[in-house]
N, C-alpha and C positions, 0 to 999 in steps of 0.2 A: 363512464369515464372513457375518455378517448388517448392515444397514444400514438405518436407519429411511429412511422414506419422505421426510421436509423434509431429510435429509442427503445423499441419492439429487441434490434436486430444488435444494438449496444448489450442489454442485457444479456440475451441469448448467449452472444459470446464471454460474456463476464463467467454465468451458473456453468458454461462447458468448460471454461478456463479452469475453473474451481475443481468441477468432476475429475478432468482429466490429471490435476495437480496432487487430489485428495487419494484416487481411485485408480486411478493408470497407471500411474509411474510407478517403479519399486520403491519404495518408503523415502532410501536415499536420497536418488534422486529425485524426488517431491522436493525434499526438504531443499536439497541443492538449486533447486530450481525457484524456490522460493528465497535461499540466500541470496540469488542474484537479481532477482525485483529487487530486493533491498539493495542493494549493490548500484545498482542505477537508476531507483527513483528519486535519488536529491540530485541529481544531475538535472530531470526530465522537472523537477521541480523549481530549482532555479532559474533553468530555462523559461518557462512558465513566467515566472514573477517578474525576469527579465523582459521577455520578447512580446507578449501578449498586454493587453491594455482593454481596462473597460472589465465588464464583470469576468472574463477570463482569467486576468490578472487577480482581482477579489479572491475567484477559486483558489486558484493557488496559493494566494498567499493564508487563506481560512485553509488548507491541507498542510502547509510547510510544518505545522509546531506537531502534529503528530507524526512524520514521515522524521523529522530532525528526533526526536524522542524515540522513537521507536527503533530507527536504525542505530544511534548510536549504541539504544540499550541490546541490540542484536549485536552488532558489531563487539561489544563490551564481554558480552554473555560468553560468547562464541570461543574468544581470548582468551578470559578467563581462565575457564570451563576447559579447553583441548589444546591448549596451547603444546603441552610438551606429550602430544598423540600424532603420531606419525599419517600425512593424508595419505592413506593407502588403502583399496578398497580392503583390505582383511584386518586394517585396522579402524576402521571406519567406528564413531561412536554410538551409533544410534541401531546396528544392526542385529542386536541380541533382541529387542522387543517392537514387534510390530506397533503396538497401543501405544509404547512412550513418542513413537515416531508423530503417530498420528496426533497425539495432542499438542506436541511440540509445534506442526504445523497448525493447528487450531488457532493455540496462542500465536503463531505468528502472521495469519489472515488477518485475525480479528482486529486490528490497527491500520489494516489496508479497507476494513469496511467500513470504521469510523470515517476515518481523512476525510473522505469523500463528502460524506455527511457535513462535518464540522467546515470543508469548503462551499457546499452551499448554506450554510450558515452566516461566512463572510459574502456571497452575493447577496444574498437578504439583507446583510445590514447595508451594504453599497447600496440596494435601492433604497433602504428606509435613509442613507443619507442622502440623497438625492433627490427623494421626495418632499423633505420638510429643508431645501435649502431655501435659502431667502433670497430674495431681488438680489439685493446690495451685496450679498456675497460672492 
């Protein structure tokens, strides 16, 4: 199996992203750092579906329905959940249990690892339309 070189070096920085997000930061701020992906990837997503064309565009739009779900149900959660908690790091919610932290962010990767997936799902079917188009079409 062969691998270009920027797809070697794409990954690489994804698993470090991850380490450093999971592992590095203080719990808090993981999580914080992961509210704000949310926070600005339907921006980087519309952009996408917008400006791009061709199976670029595909991607994006096969990533839009888990990034629109997923953020709103973050957005939703978040509200809920700490609305009447003052943001102040001594009242911060998540800082009594290391573990509740960590899985919190677990479940909130795991929809950033789908997307991805379920957008080359839509370049796949863009070429299977593509492929069986007809003359006259």
């Amino acid at each position: 199996m062969q691998f270009r070189i920027r797809t070697l070096f794409t990954l690489t920085t994804i698993s470090a992203l991850l380490v450093w997000v999971f592992y590095v930061l203080p719990h808090w701020l993981g999580l914080l750092v992961l509210i704000l992906v949310y926070c600005l990837l339907p921006a980087a997503i519309v952009s996408g579906i917008v400006y791009c064309r061709g199976a670029r565009q595909a991607f994006f739009v096969g990533v839009a329905p888990w990034i629109a779900l997923s953020s709103s149900c973050v957005v939703g959660y978040w509200f809920a959940e700490f609305r009447y908690i003052p943001f102040l790091p001594g009242a911060w919610p998540y800082n009594v249990d290391a573990d509740a932290v960590f899985f919190v962010k677990a479940m909130l990767v795991t929809p950033l690892i789908i997307a991805p997936m379920s957008g080359l799902v839509g370049v796949a079917i863009r070429a299977w339309a593509i492929s069986v188009r007809r003359p006259n079409e």
